[in-house]
DRENRO-144820 format. One record per residue (C-alpha): residue number from 0; residue in three letters; x, y, z. Coordinates in steps of 0.2 Angstrom, whole numbers, plus 5000, padded with zeros to 4 digits. Layout:
% DRENRO-144820
seke,zadren,x,y,z
NUM,ALA,X,Y,Z;
...
//
This chain:
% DRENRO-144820
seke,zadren,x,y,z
0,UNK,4925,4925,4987;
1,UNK,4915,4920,4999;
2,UNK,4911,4900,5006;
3,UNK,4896,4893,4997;
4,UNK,4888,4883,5012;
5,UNK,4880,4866,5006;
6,UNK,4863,4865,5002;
7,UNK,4851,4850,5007;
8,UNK,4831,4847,5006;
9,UNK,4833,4841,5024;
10,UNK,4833,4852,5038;
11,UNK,4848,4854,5050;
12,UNK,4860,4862,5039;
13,UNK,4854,4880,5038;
14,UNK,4867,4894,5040;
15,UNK,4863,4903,5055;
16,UNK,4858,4919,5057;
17,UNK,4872,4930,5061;
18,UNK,4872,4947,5069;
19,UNK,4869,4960,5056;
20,UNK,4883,4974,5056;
21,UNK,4876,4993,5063;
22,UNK,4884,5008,5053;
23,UNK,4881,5026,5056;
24,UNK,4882,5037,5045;
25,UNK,4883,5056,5045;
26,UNK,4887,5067,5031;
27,UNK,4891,5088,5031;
28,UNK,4899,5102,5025;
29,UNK,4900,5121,5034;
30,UNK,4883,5131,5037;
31,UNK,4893,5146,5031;
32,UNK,4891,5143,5012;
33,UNK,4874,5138,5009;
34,UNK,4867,5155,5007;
35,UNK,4882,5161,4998;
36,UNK,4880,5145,4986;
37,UNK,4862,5143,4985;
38,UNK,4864,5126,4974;
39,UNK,4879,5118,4984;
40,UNK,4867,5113,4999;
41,UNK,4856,5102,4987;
42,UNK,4871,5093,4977;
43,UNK,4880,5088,4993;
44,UNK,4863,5082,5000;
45,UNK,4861,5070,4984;
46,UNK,4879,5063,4986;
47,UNK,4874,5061,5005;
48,UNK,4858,5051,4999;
49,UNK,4869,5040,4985;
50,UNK,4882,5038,4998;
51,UNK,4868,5031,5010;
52,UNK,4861,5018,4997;
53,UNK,4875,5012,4992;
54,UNK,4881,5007,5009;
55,UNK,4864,4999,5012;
56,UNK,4870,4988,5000;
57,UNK,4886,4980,5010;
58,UNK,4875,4969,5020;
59,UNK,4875,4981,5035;
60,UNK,4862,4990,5046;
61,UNK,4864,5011,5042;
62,UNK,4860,5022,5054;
63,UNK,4859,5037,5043;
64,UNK,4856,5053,5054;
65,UNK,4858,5064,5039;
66,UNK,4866,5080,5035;
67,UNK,4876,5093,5049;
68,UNK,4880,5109,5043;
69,UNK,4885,5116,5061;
70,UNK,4893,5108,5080;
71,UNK,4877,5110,5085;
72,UNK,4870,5099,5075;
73,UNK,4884,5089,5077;
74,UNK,4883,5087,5093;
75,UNK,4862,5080,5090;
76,UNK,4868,5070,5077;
77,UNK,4882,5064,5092;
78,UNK,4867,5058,5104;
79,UNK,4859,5049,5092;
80,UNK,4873,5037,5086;
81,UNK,4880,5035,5102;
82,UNK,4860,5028,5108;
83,UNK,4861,5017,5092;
84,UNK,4877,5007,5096;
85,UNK,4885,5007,5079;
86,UNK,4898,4996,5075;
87,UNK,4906,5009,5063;
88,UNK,4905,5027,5062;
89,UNK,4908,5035,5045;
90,UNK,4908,5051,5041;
91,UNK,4905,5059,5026;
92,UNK,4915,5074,5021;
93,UNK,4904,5083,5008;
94,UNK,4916,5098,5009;
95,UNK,4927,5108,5021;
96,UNK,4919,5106,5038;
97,UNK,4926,5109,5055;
98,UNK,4933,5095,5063;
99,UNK,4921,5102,5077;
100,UNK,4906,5098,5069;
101,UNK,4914,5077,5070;
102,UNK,4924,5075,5087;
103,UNK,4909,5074,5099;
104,UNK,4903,5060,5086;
105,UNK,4918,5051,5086;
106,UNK,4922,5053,5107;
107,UNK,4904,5048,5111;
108,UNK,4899,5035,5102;
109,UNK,4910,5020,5107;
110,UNK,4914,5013,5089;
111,UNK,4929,5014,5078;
112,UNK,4927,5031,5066;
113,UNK,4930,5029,5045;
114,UNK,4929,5045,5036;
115,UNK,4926,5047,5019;
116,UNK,4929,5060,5006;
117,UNK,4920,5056,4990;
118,UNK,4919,5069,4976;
119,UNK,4904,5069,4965;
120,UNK,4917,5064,4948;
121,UNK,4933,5058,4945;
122,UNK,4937,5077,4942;
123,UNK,4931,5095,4941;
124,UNK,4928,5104,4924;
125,UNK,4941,5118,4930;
126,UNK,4934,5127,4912;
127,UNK,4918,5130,4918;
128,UNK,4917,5126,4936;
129,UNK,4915,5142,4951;
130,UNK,4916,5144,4966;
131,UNK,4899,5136,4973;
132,UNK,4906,5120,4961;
133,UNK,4922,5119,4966;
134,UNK,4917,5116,4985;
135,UNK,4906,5100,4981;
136,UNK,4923,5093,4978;
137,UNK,4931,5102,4992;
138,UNK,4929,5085,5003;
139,UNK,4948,5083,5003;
140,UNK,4951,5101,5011;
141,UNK,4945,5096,5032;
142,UNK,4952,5077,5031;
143,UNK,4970,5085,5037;
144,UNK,4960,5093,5050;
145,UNK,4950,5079,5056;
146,UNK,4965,5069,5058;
147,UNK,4976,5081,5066;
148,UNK,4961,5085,5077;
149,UNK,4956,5066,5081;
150,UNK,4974,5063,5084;
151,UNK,4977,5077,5098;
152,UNK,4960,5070,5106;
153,UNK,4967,5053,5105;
154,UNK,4953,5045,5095;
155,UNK,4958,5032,5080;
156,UNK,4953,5035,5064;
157,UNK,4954,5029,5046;
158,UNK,4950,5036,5028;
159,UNK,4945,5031,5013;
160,UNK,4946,5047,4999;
161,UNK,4939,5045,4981;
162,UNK,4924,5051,4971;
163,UNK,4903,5044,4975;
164,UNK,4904,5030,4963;
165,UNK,4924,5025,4962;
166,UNK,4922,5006,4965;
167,UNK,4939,5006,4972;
168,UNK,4933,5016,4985;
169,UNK,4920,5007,4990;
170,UNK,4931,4990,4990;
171,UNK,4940,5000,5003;
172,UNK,4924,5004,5012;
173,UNK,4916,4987,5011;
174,UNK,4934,4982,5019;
175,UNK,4930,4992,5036;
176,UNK,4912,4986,5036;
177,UNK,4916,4970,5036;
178,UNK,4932,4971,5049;
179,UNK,4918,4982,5059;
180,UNK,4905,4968,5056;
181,UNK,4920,4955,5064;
182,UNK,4923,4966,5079;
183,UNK,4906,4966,5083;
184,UNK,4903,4949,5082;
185,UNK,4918,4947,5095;
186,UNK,4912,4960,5107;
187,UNK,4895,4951,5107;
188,UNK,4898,4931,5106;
189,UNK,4899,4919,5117;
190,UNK,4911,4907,5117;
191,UNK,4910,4890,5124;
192,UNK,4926,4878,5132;
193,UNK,4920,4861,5136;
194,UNK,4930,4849,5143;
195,UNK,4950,4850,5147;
196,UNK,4967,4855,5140;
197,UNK,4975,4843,5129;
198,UNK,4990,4837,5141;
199,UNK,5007,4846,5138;
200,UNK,4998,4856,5123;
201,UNK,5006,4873,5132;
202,UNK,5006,4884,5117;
203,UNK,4986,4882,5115;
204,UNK,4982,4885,5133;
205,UNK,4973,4902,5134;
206,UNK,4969,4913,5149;
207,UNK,4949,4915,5147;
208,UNK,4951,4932,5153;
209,UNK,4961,4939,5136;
210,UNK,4948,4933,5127;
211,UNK,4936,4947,5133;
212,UNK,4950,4960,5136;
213,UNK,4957,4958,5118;
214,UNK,4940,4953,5108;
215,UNK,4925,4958,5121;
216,UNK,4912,4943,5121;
217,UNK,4909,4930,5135;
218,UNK,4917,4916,5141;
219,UNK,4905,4899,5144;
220,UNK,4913,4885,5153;
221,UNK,4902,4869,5151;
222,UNK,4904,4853,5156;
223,UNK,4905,4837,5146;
224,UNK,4888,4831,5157;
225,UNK,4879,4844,5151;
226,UNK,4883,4836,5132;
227,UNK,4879,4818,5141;
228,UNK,4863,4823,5147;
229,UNK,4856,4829,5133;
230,UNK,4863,4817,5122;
231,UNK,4853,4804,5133;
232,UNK,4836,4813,5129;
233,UNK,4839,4812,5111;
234,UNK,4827,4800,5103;
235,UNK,4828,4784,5088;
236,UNK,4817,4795,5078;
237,UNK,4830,4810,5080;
238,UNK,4846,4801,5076;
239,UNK,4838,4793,5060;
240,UNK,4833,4810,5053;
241,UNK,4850,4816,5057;
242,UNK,4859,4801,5049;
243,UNK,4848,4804,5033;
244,UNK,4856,4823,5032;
245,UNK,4873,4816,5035;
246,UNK,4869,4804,5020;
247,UNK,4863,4819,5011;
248,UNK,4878,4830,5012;
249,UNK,4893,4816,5016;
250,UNK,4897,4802,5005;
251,UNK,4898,4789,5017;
252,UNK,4913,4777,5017;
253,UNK,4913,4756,5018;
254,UNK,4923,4759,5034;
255,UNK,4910,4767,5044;
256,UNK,4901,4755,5058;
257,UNK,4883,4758,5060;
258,UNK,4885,4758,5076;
259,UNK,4896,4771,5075;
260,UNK,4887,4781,5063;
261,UNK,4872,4780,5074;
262,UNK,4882,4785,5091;
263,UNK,4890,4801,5080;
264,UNK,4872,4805,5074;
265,UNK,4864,4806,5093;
266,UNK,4879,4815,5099;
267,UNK,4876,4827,5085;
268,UNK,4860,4833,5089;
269,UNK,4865,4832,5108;
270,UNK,4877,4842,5103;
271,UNK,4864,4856,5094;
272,UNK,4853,4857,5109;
273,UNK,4869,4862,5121;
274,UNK,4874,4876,5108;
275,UNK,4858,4884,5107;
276,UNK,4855,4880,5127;
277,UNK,4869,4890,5132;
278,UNK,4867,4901,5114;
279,UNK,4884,4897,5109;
280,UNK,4894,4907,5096;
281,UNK,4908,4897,5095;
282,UNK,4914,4881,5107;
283,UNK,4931,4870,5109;
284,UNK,4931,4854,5118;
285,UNK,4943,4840,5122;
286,UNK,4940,4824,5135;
287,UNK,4956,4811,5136;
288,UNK,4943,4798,5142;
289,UNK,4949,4780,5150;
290,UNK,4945,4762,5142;
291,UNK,4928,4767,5134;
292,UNK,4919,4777,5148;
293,UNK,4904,4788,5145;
294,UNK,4915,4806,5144;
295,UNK,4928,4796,5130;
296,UNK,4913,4792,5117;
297,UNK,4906,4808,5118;
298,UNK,4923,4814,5114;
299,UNK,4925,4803,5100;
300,UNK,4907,4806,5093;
301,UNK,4908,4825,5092;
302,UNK,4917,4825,5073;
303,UNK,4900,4822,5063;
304,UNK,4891,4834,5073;
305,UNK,4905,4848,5077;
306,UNK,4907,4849,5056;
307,UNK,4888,4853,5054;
308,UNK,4890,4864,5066;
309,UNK,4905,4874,5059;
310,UNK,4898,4873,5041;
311,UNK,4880,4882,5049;
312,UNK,4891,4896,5056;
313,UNK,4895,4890,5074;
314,UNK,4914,4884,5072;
315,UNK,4916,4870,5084;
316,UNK,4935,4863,5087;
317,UNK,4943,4849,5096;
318,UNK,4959,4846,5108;
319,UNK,4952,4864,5119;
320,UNK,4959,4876,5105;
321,UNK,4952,4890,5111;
322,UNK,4960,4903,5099;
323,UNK,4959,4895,5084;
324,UNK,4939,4892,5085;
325,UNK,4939,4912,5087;
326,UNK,4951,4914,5070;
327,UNK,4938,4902,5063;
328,UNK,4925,4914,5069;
329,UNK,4933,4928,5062;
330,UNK,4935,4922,5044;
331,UNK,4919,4913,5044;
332,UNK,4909,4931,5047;
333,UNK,4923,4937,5032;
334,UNK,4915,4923,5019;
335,UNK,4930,4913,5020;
336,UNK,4922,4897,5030;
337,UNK,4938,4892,5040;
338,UNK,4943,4877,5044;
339,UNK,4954,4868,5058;
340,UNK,4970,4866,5053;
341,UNK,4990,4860,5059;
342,UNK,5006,4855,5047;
343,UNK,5007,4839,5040;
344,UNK,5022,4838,5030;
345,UNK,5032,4847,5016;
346,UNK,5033,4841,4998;
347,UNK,5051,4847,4991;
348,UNK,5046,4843,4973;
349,UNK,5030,4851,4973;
350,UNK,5034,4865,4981;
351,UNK,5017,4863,4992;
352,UNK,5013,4862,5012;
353,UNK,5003,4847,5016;
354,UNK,4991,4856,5030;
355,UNK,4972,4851,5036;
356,UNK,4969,4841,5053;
357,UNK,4958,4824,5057;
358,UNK,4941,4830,5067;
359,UNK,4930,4845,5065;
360,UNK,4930,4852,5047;
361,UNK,4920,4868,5039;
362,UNK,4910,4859,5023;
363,UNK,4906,4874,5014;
364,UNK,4924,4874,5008;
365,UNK,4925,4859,5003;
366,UNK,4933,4853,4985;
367,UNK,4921,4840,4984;
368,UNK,4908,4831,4992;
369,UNK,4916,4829,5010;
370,UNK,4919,4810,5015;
371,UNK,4912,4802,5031;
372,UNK,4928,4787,5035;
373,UNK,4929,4775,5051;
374,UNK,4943,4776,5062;
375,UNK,4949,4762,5075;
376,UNK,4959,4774,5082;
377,UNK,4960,4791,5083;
378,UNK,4980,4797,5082;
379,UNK,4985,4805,5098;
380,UNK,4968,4804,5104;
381,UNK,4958,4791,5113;
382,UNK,4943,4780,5105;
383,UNK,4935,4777,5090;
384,UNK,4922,4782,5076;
385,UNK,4916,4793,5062;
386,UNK,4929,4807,5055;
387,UNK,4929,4818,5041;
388,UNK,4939,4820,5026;
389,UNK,4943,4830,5013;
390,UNK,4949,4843,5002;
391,UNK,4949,4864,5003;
392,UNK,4943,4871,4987;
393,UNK,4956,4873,4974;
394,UNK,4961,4891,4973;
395,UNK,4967,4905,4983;
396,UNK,4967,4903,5003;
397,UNK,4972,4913,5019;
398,UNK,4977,4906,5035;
399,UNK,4975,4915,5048;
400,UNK,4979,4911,5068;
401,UNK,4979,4922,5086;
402,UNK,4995,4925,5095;
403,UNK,4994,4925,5112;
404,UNK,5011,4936,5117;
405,UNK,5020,4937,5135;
406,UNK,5012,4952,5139;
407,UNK,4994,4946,5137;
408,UNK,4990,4953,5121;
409,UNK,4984,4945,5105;
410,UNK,4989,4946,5088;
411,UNK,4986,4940,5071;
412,UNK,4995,4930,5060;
413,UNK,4992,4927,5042;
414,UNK,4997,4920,5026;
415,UNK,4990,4919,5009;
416,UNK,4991,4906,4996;
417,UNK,4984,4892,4983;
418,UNK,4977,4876,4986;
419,UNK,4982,4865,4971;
420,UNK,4978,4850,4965;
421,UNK,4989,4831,4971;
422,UNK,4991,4815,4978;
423,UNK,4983,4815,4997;
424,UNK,4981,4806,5011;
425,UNK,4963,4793,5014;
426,UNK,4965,4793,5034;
427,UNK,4950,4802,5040;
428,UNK,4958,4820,5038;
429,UNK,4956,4837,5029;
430,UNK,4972,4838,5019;
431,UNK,4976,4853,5005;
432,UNK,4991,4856,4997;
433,UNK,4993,4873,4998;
434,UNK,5008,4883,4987;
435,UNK,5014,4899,4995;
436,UNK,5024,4904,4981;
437,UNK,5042,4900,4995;
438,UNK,5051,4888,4997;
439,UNK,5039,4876,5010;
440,UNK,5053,4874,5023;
441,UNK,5057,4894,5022;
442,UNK,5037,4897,5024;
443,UNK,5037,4884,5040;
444,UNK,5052,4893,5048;
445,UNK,5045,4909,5044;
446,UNK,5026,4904,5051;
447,UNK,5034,4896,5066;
448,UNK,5043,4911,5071;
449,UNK,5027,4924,5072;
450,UNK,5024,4915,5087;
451,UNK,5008,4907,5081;
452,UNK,5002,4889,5092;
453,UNK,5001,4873,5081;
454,UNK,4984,4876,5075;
455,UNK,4975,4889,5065;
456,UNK,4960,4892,5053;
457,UNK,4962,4887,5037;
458,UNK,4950,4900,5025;
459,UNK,4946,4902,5006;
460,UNK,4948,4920,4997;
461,UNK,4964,4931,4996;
462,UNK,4957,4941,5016;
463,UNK,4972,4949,5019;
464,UNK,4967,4966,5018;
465,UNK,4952,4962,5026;
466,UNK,4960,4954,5041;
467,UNK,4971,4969,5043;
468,UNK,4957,4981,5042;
469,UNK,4951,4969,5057;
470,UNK,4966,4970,5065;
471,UNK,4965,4987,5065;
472,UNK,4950,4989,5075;
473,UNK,4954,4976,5088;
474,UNK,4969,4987,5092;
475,UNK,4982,4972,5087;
476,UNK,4995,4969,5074;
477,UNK,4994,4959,5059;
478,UNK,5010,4947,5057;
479,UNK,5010,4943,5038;
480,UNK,5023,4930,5030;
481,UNK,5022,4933,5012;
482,UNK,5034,4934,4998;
483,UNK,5040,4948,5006;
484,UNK,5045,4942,5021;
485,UNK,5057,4929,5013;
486,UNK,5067,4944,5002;
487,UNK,5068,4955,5019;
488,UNK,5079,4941,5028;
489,UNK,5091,4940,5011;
//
């Protein structure tokens, strides 16, 4: 399932370009056999080609440097992909091959290695089949090899084995692309913190450093005057047509001022101009601001145009949360929009957490058409203004936050379950009622105890494998609370 972003005639909400996943893809089998088996050579080549369409197919960028029958080869093939800069490497195992015609691809190139064996059936037609036949499906035959070779070298791998058009294969191997496609994203974003910790918020406090030495990326720090001054260039004419796509995409409530709508409209497009100033991929903010100065109603105008921003691909997330606006990153690029998100309360008879946050929200997840609500107060926070609210699409959800452990090393934590239908709060908030299939006060214990902040990214879609696919290739664990995890402490 993937976020289906809002659509409007005006311009402003367009989803942004993202940065396209690179795979390279090499296929083989031993040199040995093709003049013993005249025909094999041809047959492996056709499930090579097949193999190559259809992963053109997963929304990715191949880099198909064809068919190796020999290291030399191999090690051409090696050159090339390592020039390229994949973000994945899969290789096709046609048939037995030597796991030296595949190790200098895999030490060279820099990117996380996904071999495949795909047969050309579900099964051979042992009656009739010889030898020349029997090796097209002889992919299975080197994987033991590759991995005990990969292993020893100290290269990670992964595998996917079935047969060219098993569609349960290729949900395994649209699973990596995507994780690859995430990793990629990470290791070339750039991540902007504006502004100052929430004071005493100590389990959200990051050290920019671990951002690039877990994820890769680049750390921006900005000011909140280089929101001011381009907030101060934008013009009448600019904040009407921004109001007028606000009107278009938020049903606006009685409660909001004008005023108020007007200052949330300018500090929107302000707030546009210092993204793609600084080209931003992501960016957390907080000012505490004192009795109404300048730095305190940018603050408290940044909702309106933080949401647009998060809905268009650029998840942007208040009180300086560093690591949740990453997590939104990360299910964002999975199709799951993300959303900011805290505890709320627990509903005993209905079995449900109460979950969203007041602020920032993703819209393309939206139950309905989000609502734009005045606030005279902002709880926790100071001034006043425009907030969002609403519901996460009814269905199947993940939540998904980043650990940051003692050590320095991040992990994920994870949790999937249903937003459902009920009685919710009108105070300027997102609010879903989401049913884990647990008791609610186990699932908080449970969540608690992973070690995850107080924030995390709310996401629509069952992504637990993908997420720990991603995991995988980050080189972190994957903390799940699940149904599971509840029977393991009986």
């Amino acid at each position: 399932m993937s976020a289906a972003f809002p659509t409007t005639a005006a311009s402003g909400l367009d989803r942004i370009a993202v940065r396209r996943t690179k795979v390279g893809l090499v296929a083989g089998g031993l040199g040995a056999y093709w003049p013993q088996f005249p025909e094999l050579l041809p047959q492996l080549q056709r499930s090579a080609a097949r193999v190559s369409e259809r992963m053109q197919l997963l929304d990715c960028e191949v880099v198909d440097v064809g068919f190796i029958s020999d290291a030399e080869e191999g090690a051409r093939a090696a050159e090339t992909l390592r020039v390229a800069g994949c973000d994945l490497i899969v290789g096709f195992l046609t048939t037995y091959m030597t796991a030296s015609m595949l190790l200098p691809i895999a030490q060279r190139s820099g990117a996380p290695v996904l071999l495949i064996n795909l047969q050309p059936t579900e099964t051979m037609d042992h009656a009739n089949f010889d030898t020349g036949q029997w090796l097209a499906y002889c992919g299975a035959c080197p994987l033991p090899e590759m991995a005990n070779t990969f292993l020893r070298a100290g290269v990670e791998f992964r595998s996917v084995s079935g047969y060219v058009e098993d569609e349960r294969a290729w949900t395994r191997i649209g699973r990596w692309i995507k994780a690859a496609g995430v990793r990629g994203a990470l290791r070339h974003a750039r991540h902007g913190l504006m502004g100052h910790l929430y004071p005493g918020m100590l389990d959200v406090s990051t050290d920019l450093t671990l951002v690039s030495a877990n994820f890769g990326g680049h750390m921006e720090v900005v000011e909140f005057d280089d929101l001011r001054v381009r907030v101060d260039a934008v013009t009448d004419a600019e904040v009407d047509t921004r109001m007028a796509l606000a009107t278009e995409v938020f049903d606006v409530d009685p409660t909001v001022q004008k005023a108020d709508f007007r200052w949330a409209a300018q500090v929107s497009v302000g707030l546009d101009r210092l993204v793609e100033d600084f080209a931003l991929d992501s960016l957390a903010y907080y000012h505490r601001g004192l009795e109404g100065e300048q730095h305190e109603r940018l603050g408290a105008g940044m909702i309106l145009g933080s949401s647009l921003l998060t809905a268009r691909g650029i998840p942007t997330v208040g009180e300086y949360e560093l690591r949740t606006s990453l997590a939104m990153l990360i299910i964002d690029r999975l199709g799951g929009g993300g959303s900011f998100t805290e505890l709320q309360a627990l509903n005993f008879i209905d079995n449900v957490v109460e979950m969203g946050h007041d602020g920032p929200a993703h819209l393309a997840i939206s139950q309905q058409r989000p609502l734009l609500r005045g606030l005279g107060v902002y709880h926790g926070k100071r001034g006043w203004g425009v907030s969002v609210e609403f519901d996460v699409t009814h269905g199947p959800v993940t939540t998904l936050g980043i650990i940051q452990r003692r050590d320095g090393r991040f992990d994920f934590a994870a949790s999937q379950g249903q937003v459902v239908g009920g009685p919710l709060l009108q105070i300027g908030n997102t609010t879903s009622r989401v049913d884990f299939g647990v008791d609610p006060g186990e699932w908080v214990d449970a969540w608690s105890a992973t070690g995850i902040s107080h924030h995390w990214a709310l996401g629509i879609g069952h992504l637990i494998g993908e997420l720990r696919a991603t995991a995988d290739l980050l080189g972190i664990d994957l903390v799940e609370v699940s149904a599971s995890t509840f029977s393991a402490n009986d």
